[in-house]
C-alpha positions as CSV (number, residue, x, y, z in Angstrom):
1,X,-11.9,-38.9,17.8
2,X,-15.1,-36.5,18.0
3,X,-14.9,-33.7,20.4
4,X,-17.7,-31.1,20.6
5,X,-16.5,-27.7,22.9
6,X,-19.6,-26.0,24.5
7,X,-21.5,-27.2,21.4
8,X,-24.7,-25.0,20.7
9,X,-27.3,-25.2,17.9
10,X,-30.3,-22.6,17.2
11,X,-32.1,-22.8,14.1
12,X,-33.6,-20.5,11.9
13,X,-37.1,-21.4,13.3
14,X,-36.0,-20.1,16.4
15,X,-35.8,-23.8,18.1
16,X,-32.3,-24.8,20.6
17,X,-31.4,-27.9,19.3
18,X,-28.4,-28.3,21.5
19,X,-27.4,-26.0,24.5
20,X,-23.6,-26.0,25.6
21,X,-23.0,-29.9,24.9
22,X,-19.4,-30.8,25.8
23,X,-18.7,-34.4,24.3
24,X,-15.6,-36.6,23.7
25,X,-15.6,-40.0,22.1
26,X,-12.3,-41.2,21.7
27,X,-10.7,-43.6,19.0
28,X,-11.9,-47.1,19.0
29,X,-14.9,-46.2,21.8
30,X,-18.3,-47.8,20.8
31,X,-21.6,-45.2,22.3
32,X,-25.1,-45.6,22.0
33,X,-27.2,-42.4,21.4
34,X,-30.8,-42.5,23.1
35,X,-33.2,-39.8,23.4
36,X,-36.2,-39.1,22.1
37,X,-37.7,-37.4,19.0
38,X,-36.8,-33.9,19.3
39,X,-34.3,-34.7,21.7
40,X,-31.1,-33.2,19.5
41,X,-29.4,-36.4,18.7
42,X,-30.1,-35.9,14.6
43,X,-28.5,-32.7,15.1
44,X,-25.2,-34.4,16.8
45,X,-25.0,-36.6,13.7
46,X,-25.7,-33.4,11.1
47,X,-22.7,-31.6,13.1
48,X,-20.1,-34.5,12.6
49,X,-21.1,-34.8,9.3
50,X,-20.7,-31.5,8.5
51,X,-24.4,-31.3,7.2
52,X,-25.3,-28.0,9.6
53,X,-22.5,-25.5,11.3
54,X,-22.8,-24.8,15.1
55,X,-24.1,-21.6,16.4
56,X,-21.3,-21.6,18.9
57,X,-18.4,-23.8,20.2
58,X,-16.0,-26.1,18.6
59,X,-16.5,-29.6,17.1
60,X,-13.6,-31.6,16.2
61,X,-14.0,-35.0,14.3
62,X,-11.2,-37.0,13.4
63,X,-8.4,-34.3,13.2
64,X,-10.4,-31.8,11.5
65,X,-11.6,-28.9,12.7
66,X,-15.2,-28.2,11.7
67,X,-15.4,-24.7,12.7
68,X,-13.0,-23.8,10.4
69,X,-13.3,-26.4,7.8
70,X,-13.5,-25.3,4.0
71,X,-16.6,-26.5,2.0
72,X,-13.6,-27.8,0.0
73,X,-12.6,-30.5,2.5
74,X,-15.8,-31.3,3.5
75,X,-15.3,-34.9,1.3
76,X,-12.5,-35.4,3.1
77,X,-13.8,-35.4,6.2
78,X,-16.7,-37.8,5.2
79,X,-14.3,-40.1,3.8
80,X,-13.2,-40.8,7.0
81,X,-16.8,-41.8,7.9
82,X,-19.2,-44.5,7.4
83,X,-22.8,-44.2,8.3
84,X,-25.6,-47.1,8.2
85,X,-29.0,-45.5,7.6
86,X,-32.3,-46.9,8.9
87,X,-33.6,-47.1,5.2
88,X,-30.7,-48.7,3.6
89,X,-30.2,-46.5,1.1
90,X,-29.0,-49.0,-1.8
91,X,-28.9,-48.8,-5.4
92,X,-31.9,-51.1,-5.9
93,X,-30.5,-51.5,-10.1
94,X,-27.4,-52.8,-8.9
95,X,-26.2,-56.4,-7.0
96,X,-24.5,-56.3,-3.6
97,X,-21.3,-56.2,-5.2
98,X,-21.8,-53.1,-7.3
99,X,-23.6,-51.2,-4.2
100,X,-20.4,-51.9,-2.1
101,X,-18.2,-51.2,-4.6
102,X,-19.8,-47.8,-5.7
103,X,-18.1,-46.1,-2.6
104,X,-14.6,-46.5,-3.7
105,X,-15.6,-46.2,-7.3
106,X,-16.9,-42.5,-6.6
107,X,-14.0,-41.6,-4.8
108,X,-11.5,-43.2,-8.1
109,X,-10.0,-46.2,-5.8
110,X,-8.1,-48.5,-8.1
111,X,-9.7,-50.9,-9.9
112,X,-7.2,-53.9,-8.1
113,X,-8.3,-52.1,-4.6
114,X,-11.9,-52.9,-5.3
115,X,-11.5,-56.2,-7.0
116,X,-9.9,-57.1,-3.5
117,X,-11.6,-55.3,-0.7
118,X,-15.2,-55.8,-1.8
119,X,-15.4,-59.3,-1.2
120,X,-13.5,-59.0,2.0
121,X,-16.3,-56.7,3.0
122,X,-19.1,-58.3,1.9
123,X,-17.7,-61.7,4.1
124,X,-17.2,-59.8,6.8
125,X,-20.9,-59.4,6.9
126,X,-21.9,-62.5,6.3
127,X,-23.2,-62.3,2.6
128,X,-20.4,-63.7,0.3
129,X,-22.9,-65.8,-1.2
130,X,-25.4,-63.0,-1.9
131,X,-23.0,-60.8,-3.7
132,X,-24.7,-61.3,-6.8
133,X,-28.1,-60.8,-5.4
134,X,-30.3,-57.4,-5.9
135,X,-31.3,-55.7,-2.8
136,X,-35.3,-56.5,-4.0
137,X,-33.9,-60.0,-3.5
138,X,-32.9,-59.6,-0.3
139,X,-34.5,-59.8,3.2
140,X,-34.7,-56.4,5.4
141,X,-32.1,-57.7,7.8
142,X,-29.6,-58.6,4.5
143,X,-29.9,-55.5,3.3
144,X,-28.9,-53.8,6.1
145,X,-25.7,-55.6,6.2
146,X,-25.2,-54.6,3.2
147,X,-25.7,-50.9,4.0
148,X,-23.4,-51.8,7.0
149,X,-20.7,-53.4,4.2
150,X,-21.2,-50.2,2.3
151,X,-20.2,-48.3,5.6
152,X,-17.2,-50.4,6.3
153,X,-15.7,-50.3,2.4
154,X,-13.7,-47.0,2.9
155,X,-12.1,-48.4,6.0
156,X,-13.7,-45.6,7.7
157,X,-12.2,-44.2,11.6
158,X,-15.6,-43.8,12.5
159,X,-19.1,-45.4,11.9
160,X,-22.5,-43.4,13.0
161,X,-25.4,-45.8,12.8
162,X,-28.4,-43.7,12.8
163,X,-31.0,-46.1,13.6
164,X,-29.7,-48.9,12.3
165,X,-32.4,-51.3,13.2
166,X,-35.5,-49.3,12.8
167,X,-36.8,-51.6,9.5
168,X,-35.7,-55.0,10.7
169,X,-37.4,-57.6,12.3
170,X,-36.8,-57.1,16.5
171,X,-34.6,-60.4,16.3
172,X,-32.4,-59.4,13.5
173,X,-31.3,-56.1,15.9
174,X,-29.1,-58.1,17.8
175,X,-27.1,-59.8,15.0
176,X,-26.6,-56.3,13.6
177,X,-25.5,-54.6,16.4
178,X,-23.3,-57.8,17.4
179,X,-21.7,-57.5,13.8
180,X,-21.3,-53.4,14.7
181,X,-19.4,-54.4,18.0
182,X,-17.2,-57.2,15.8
183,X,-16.2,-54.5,14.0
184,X,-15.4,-51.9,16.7
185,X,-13.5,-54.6,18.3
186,X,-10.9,-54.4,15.2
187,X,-10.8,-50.7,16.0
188,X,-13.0,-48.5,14.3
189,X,-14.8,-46.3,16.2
190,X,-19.2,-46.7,16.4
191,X,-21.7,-44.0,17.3
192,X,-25.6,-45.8,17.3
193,X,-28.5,-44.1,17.5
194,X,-30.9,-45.9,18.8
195,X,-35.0,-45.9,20.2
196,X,-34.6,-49.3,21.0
197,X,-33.8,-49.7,24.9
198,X,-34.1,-53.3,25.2
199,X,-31.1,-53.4,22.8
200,X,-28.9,-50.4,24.6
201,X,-30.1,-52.6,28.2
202,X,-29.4,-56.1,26.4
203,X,-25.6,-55.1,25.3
204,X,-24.8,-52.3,27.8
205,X,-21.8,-49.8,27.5
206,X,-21.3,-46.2,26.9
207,X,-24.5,-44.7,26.6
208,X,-25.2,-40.8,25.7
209,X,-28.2,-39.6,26.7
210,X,-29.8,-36.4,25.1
211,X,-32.5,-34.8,26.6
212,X,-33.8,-31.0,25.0
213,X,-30.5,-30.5,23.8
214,X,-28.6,-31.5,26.7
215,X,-26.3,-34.5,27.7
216,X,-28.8,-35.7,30.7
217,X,-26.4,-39.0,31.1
218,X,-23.1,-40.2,29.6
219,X,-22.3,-43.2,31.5
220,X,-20.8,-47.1,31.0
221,X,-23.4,-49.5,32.2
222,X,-23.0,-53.6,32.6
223,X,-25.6,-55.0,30.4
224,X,-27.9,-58.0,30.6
225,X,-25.6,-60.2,28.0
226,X,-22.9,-60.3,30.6
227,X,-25.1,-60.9,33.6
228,X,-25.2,-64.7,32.5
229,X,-23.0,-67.4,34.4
């Protein structure tokens, strides 16, 4: 669960970033972020991840507390997080396989764990037979379910995709976020930023909308994929 308590964020430069936001996302919820550039929603993400402190009020993401979290247990927090960046991110000297696996080699998983959860990760999005591939052989919409894989690995309780579809091509969007709402259906909680509006209108749902720093909208709307028949 995420909770942010009269959440506010001023930076050094002097700009409010977020002004009082109150928030809750519960366990297993699936939420698109919209808003524009400026609008505070990379600052929501750098709060859960522990990547910037809040001026004032309380943020709570899955059990901890952040406002009195050590820097200690900071990797413990994250571990309980996946996120799917716009760019990718992969290891581009190293096959699907290896990029997924890294995760839980960092983090000393045993070597029977891996041998047995990659694959069942990598299948799960679709790319069992590209597990020996490099991402250089792989097309923009692969590679970001491999970035999604990468997520997934740890078993994460919550998955921030922070633009997730910026670098594909417009009809690959839909298969990612259709895999993203597979996976939140087997339970694990997804936070998407997103720009894309035909997407957040095509699927519908929870949507969070930040405007200057506020929560202007935080509503479930039907979308255009159920309007059919």
């Amino acid at each position: 669960m995420v909770e942010f308590k009269n959440v506010s964020v001023t930076y050094s430069s002097g700009v409010d970033a977020l002004n009082h936001v109150n928030l809750k996302i519960n366990d297993g919820d699936f939420a698109f972020v919209v808003g524009s550039s400026g609008a505070g929603k990379s600052t929501l993400i750098k709060l859960i991840l522990k990547e910037i402190d809040a001026t004032d009020g309380d943020v709570m993401v899955n059990g901890f507390n952040l406002t009195k979290l050590r820097r200690r247990k900071i990797p413990a927090l994250r571990r309980t997080i996946g996120v799917v960046f716009q760019d990718f991110r992969l290891i581009p000297t190293m096959t699907v396989y290896e990029n997924v696996a890294f995760v839980l080699r960092v983090i000393d998983a045993p070597a029977k764990y891996i041998r047995s959860r990659v694959p069942y990760v990598i299948s799960l999005v679709g790319l069992q037979e590209k597990a020996k591939s490099y991402p250089t052989e792989l097309s923009g919409g692969e590679q970001q379910r491999v970035a999604l894989a990468r997520a997934l690995v740890n078993d994460p309780q919550l998955i921030i995709a922070d633009e997730p579809t910026g670098n594909i091509d417009p009809a690959l969007s839909y298969e990612i976020v259709d895999l993203l709402k597979s996976i939140n259906e087997c339970g694990t909680t997804v936070l998407m930023v997103t720009h894309e509006h035909d997407l957040v209108r095509y699927f519908g749902g929870r949507i969070i909308n930040i405007n200057k720093g506020n929560i202007a909208f935080d509503e479930v709307i039907g979308g255009s994929n159920t309007d059919e028949g």
